[in-house]
N, C-alpha and C positions, 0 to 999 in steps of 0.2 A: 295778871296777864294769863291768859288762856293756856295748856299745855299744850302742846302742838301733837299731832298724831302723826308719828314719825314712820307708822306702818305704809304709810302712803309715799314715802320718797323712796328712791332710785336709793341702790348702794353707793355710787359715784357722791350724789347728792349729800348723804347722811355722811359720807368722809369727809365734805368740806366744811359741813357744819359742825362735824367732831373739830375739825382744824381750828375753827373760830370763837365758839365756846367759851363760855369762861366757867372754867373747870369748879372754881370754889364759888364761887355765886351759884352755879346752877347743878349742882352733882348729880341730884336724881336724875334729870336728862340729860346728860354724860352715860349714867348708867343705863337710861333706857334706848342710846343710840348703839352702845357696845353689843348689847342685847339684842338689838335689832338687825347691826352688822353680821353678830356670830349665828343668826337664824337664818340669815341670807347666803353666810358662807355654807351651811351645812347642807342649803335646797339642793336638789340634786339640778344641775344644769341640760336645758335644751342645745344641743349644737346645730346651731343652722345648715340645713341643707340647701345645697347646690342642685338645681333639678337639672337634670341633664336630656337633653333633645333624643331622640330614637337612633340607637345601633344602626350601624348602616352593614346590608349587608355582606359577606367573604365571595366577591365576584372574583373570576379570573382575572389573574396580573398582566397588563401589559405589557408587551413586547422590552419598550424600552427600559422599564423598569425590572424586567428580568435581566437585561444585559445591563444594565447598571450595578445588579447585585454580581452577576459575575466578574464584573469589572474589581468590582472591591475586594471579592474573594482572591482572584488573580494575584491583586498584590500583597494579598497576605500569603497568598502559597507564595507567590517570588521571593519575600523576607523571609519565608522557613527555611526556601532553598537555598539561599543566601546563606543563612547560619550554619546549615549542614554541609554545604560548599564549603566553609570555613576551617570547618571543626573535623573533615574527613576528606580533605582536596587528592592526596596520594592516594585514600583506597578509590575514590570514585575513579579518578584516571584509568585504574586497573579494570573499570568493568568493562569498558569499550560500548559498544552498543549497547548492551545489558544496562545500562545507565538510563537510556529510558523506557524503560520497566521499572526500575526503583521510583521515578516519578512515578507513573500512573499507579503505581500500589498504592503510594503518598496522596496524591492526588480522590483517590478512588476512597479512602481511610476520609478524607477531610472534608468530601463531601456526603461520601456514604453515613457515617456516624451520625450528625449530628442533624442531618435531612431524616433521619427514623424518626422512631417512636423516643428513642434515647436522647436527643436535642431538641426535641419538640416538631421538628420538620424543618426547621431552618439554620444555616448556614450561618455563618459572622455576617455575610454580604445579607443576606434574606433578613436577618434579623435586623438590622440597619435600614433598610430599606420597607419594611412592613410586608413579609411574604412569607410564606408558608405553601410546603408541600404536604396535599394529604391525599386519602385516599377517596373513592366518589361519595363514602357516608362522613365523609368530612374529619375522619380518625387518622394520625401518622402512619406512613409506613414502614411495615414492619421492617427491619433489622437486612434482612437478606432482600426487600425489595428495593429499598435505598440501595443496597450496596451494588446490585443487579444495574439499576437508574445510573448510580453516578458512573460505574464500567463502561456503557454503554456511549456517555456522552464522554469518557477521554479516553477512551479506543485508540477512537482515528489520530490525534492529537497525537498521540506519545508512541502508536506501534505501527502507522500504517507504513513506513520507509525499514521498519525491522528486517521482513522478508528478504527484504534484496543484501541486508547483510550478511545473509547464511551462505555461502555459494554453496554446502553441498544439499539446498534445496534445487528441486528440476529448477528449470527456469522461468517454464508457465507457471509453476503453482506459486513462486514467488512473485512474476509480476502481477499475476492475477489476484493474489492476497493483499497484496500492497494498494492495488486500486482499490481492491474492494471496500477494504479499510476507507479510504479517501470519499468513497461514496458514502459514506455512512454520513462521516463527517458534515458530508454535500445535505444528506436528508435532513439530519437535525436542524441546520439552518433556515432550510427551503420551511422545512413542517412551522419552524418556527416563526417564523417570517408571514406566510400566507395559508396558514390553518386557524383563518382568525374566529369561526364559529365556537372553536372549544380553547385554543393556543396550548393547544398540545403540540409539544415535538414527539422525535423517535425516543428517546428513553423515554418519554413520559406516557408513551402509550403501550410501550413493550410490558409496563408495569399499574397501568389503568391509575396513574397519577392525576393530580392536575395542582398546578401555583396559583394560589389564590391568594388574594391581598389578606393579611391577618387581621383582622375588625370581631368587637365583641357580638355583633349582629349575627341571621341567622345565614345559613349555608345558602348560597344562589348561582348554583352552578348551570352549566347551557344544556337546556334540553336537548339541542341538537346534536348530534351525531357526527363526525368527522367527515367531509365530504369523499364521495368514495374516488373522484379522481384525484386525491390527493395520494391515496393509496394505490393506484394507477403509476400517478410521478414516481413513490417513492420504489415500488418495486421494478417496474421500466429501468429508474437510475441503479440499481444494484446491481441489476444483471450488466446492463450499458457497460458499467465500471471494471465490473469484473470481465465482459468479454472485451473489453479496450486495453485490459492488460493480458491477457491471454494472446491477442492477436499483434501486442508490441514486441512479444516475446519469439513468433512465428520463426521459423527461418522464413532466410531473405529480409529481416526486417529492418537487420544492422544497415542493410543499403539505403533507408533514410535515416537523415538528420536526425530524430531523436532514436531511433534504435542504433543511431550509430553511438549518442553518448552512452544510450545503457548500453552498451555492448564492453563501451572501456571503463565506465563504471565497475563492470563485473571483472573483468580484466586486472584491474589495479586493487580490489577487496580482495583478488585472489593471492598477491605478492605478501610474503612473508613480513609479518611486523602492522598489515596495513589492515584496520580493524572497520572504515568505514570510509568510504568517497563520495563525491557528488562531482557531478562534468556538467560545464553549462559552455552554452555559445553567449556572447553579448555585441553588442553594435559598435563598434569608435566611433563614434559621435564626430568627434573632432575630423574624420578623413572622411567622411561622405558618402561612405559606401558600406552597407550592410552590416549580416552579421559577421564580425571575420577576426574574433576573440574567442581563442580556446580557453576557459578556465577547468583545471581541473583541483580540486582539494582531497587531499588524502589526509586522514585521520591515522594518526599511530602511537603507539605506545611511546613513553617520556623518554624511556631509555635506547630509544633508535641510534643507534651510532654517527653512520654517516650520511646526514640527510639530503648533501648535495648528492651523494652518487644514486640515492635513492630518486632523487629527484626527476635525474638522467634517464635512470631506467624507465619510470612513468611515462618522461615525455616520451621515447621510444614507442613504446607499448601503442599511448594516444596518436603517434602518428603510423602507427602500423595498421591500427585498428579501427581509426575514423575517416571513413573517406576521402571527407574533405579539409583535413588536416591541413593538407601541404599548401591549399588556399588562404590559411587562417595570417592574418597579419601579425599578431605575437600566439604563442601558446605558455600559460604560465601554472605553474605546478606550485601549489601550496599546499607546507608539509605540516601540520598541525599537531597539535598535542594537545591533550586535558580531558575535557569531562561536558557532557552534556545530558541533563536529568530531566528537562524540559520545562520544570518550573524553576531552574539555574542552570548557568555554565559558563564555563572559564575554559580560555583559548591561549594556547602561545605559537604564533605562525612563522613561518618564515616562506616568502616569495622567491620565485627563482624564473623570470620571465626574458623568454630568447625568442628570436622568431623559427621559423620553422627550418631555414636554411643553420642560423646560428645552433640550434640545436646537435646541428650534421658536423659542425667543425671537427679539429681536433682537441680529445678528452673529451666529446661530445655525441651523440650515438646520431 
């Protein structure tokens, strides 16, 4: 019988024939398949490649998919503040309005960091999403301009109602700061929204950024230019904002409807114990007729004593001080306690709601 030339089988091959073999009948070719296995084990092996299709390349991120990654960021800041809510609920109480300022520091930390050069440009949410913020030669942003970017877009978010907490700001400069603030807020969106030649917003232009989808392709950013009536809108709304709170603050302004709420706004932040308020009108839906629902909320410290007589005095105040008070169908005072950081907050309230004559009884101002 011929010997077989076992250089020409497969490894797989020459193991089944090892298998089959009969080892003392045919030894030498035993020996010369072992021989031929351990030549095969020693070859150095090719590893097949996978050819891969062409890079596509880092265009601008879409709209939606940039509010998608903030969306995810969102609820990872809300579960931070959550835990730090947890872990520190009696000091935050004590900050009062100062409470969101500790957010936007947090906030401005969570996004500034890791949107540089130090997290690569991206965020938890950005990174999940396929995004990356760089600069126009396609490099992270340095350290201080991330940090400058994320200030900018949680500003308005976390400080622009601060102002009106200080009474001993004038009054113009605080309703004017507060709007102004508001408008910022207003631009980011707007820029965001309908600057689709580059989808730059306001932080992203303050700092010559741009979100571009993360792809190992090359850089293909828009040649074009920001439209310049967009820069038009955005500085028009700034000023808008800021002279809309300048002129709510006028005298004579208390004599409408909304400077009559700022007016008891300011009024009740002023009374001892009371660290922040908000006054709104709403509609009774159920009786048919207008708005004719005074809400007022007053924020105060945990250790306020007695919060019905406090209650008393507000509603007082609110019917002294808003015009049309004495038309309001109920007027209700709600006295609050806790903590609000803006990526959390915890509330304990208590309601105390009479109508306008009820208010006037006796034990009643």
């Amino acid at each position: 019988m011929d010997q077989p030339d076992y250089s020409k089988y497969s490894e797989p091959e020459l193991r089944q024939i090892r298998k089959h073999i009969d080892a003392d009948r045919y030894p030498e070719r035993v020996a010369e398949i072992e021989a031929r296995l351990a030549e095969l084990a020693a070859a150095p092996r090719e590893i097949p490649t996978v050819e891969e299709g062409p890079a596509l390349p880092a265009t601008v991120a879409g709209v939606w998919r940039r509010i998608g990654a903030f969306l995810i960021d969102s609820l990872i800041l809300a579960l931070i503040g959550v835990i730090i809510g947890a872990c520190l609920r009696d000091q935050l109480m004590g900050l009062g309005p100062w409470g969101r300022v500790l957010g936007f520091v947090i906030s401005t930390c969570y996004f500034g960091v890791p949107q540089s050069r130090i997290g690569g440009g991206q965020s938890l949410g950005m990174r999940i999403l396929g995004l990356r913020v760089i600069r126009p030669d396609g490099a992270p942003l340095g350290l201080g301009a991330a940090a400058l970017r994320a200030a900018i877009f949680c500003l308005a978010y976390f400080l622009s109602g601060l102002p009106a907490a200080f009474t001993s700001l004038n009054g113009w400069v605080a309703s004017g700061l507060s709007m102004l603030l508001f408008g910022v807020s207003f631009c980011v969106f707007y820029l965001l929204l309908f600057n689709r030649k580059t989808r730059q917003s306001l932080h992203d232009l303050a700092v010559g950024a741009f979100v571009v989808r993360a792809t190992r392709g090359p850089l293909a950013l828009p040649a074009a230019h920001i439209w310049r009536g967009h820069a038009a809108v955005v500085a028009a709304s700034l000023v808008a904002f800021c002279v809309a709170g300048v002129w709510m603050a006028r005298p004579g302004a208390t004599d409408t409807a909304l400077g009559g709420m700022l007016r008891v706004q300011h009024v009740v932040i002023e009374l001892p114990g009371v660290t922040g308020a908000t006054v709104m009108v709403s509609a009774n839906l159920g009786d048919g007729g207008g708005f004719n629902l005074l809400n007022i909320n007053a924020i105060v410290d945990a250790s306020t004593p007695d919060r019905e007589a406090l209650a008393r005095r507000i509603a007082k105040l609110a019917l002294k001080n808003y015009a049309n008070a004495k038309q309001m169908k109920t007027v209700t005072v709600t006295i609050t306690s806790g903590f609000d950081i803006g990526i959390a907050q915890f509330w304990q309230s208590q309601n105390y709601t009479h109508t306008p004559q009820e208010w006037r009884v006796a034990g009643l101002p």
